[in-house]
N, C-alpha and C positions, 0 to 999 in steps of 0.2 A: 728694308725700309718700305714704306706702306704710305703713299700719298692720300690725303683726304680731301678732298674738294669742297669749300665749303660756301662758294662762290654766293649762292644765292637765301641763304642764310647770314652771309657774312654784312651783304647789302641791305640787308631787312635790318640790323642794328644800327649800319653808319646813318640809316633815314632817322629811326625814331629810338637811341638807346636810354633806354632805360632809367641810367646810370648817369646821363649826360655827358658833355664831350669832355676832352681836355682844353687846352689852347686854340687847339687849333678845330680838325673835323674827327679827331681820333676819339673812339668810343672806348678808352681800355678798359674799363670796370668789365663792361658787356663783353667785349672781345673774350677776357681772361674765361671769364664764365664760360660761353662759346667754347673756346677749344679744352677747357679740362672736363667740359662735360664730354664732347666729340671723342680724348682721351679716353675715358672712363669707359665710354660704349664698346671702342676699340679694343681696351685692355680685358671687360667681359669677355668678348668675341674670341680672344685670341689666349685666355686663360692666364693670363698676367697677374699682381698680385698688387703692384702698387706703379704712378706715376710719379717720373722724375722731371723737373724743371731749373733752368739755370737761373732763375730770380732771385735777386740777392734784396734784403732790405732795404727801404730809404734810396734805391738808385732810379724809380722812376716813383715821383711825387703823387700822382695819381693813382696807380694799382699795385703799388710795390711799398706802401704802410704795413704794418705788422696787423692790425686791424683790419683793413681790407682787406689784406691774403686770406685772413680769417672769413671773414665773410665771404670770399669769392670762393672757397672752399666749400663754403656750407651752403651757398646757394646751386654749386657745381652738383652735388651730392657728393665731394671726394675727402671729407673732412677724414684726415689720419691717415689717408692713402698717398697725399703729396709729400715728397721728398726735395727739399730742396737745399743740396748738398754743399753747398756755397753758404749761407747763411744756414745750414741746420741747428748748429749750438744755439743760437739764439731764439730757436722755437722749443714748443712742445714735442718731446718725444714721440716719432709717427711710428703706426705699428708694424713696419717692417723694422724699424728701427729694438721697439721693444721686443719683439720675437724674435730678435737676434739675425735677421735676414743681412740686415746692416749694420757694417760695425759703424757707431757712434764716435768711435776717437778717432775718423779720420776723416773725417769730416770738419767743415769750415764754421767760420764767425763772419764771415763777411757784410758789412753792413755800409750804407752809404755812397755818393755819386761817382765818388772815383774809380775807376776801371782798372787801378796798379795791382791790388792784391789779385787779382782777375790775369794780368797780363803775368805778375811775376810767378805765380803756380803754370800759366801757358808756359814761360820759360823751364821752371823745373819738370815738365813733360818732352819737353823739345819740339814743340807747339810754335809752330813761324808763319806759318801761313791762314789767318781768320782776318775778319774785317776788322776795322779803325771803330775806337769807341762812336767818332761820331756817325750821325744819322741815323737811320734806323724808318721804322714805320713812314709811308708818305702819309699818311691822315696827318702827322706832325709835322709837315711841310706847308707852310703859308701858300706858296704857292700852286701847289697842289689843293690844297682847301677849297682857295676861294674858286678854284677850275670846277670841283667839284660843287659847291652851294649853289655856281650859275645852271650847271647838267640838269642839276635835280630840282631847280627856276623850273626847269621848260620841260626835264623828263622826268618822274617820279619814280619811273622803273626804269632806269639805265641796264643796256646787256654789258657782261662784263666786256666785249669788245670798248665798248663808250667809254669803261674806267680806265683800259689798256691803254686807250689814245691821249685821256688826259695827262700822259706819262711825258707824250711826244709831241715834239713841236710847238710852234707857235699858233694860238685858236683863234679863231672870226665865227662870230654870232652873224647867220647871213640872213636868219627868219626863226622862228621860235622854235620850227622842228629842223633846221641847217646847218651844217657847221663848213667851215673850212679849215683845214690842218695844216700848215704849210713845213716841212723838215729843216731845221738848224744845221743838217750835215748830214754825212753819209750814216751813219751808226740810225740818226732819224729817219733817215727817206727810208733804209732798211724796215724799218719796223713799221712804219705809217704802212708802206706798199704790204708787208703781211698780215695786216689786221683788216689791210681794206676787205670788205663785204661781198657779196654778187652784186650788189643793186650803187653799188659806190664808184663815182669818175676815179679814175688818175691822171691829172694832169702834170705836164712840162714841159718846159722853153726847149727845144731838139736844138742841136749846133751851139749853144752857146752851157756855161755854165747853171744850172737849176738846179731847185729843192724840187721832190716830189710834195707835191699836193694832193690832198685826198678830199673830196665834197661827195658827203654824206647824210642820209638824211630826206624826210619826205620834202618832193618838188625841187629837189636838186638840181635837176632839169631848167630851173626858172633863173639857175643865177650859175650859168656856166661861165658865161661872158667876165659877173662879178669876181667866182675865183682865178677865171684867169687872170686877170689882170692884177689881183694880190699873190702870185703865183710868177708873172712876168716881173714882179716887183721888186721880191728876191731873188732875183736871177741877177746872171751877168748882162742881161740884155735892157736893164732897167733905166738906161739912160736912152734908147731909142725912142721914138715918137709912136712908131706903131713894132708890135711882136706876137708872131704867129707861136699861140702855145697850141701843143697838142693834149688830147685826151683819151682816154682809152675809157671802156664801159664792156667788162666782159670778154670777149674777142676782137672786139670793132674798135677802131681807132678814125679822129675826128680831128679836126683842126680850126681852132679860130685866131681871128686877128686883131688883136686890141692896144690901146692905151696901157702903160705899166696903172698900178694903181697910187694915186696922190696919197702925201699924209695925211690930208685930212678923212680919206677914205680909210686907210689901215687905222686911225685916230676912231673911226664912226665902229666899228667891224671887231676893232680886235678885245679880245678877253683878256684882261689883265687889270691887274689889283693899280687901286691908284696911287698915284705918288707919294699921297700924306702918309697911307699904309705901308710902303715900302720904307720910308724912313724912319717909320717905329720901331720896324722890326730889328734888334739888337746886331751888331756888326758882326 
């Protein structure tokens, strides 16, 4: 297996694709193109003959048309080289296919949203362990979206750390280049503390129950006092009057004393979609 990184390529289409989004901030026209081209260069490189993908018809509205695969093909340069052995009967015969590379009769029809003909062929291989038809792509997470349309508000070139964090925790706009990140739980404080940066605080309430906190971002320094106290918030310490969070920067470790943070502060700070949009979105 052969990793390809396609990090800063990948961000150049969620900004401005082509193609336009889906629902949410998912670029798939652009994406598909993207990686069968990325495919294609690989499959030169390494003397290959033809690319396979698990795309079945009609199961994603957007890139997965009988027409669009077409055209995603032919703007990829891989028109007749894709095999897509789930839905093949219902295409054009590809030329692995007619050079006999591939037998044709054993091959699928698959067409449409439902994931059973998918699950029941994973059965007759003895196939039990893969992911649940839902979720998939975050660009197709509301959530995730609008975290992302506020990033690229303030930064137009996000490092892929900035998209990792939009993963995790809870966010606070603290200044147009600041963020605060505060962790939901351990699985989160995990992964904030690995992404944090050289130039990035950690903060936490010591002795009592805490999320780690991460404040990142130029002038950081100006709003220590701010994250802590959204930081002493979600602690277990958040009912006291005053609470000594600590911080770390590097090697050096620091301590302030503050106010937990009021709702109307987490209210001013925090990044999250608004209520009328949460209720839109289908149960």
């Amino acid at each position: 297996m052969k990793l390809c990184h396609l990090g800063d390529k990948f961000i150049s289409i969620v900004k401005n694709p082509k193609y336009g989004y889906g629902r949410n901030m998912n670029p798939c026209i652009d994406c598909r193109i993207l990686m069968l081209k990325e495919a294609k260069e690989l499959m030169n490189i390494t003397g290959f003959n033809f690319i396979i993908t698990g795309e079945v018809i009609g199961q994603r509205p957007m890139s997965q048309m009988r027409n669009t695969l077409a055209m995603i093909d032919k703007k990829a340069g891989v028109s007749g080289i894709v095999l897509r052995p789930l839905s093949a009967k219902l295409f054009e015969p590809t030329i692995p296919e007619i050079n006999g590379i591939v037998d044709s009769d054993k091959l699928h029809a698959f067409n449409g949203r439902s994931r059973k003909q998918q699950m029941a062929l994973a059965k007759e291989f003895g196939l039990t362990d893969y992911p649940m038809p839902a979720g998939g792509c975050l660009l197709t997470e509301p959530n995730y979206s609008f975290r992302l349309r506020e990033l690229l508000n303030y930064n137009p070139n996000p490092s892929l750390k900035d998209l990792h964090l939009l993963r995790a925790g809870r966010h606070f706009r603290l200044s147009p280049s600041c963020k605060a990140i505060v962790g939901r739980d351990e699985k989160d404080n995990d992964n904030i503390e690995s992404l944090a940066g050289e130039g990035d605080y950690i903060l936490s309430v010591e002795n009592f129950g805490s999320p780690v906190t991460l404040l990142t971002g130029d002038g950081s320094q100006d709003f220590i006092n701010l994250a802590a106290a959204i930081c002493a918030r979600y602690s277990d310490a958040k009912h006291l009057p005053s609470v000594d969070v600590a911080f770390h920067l590097k090697s050096k470790k620091f301590s302030v004393t503050v106010s937990p943070a009021t709702e109307g502060m987490i209210e001013k700070y925090r990044i999250q979609m608004p209520e009328k949009k949460k209720a839109a979105l289908p149960a």
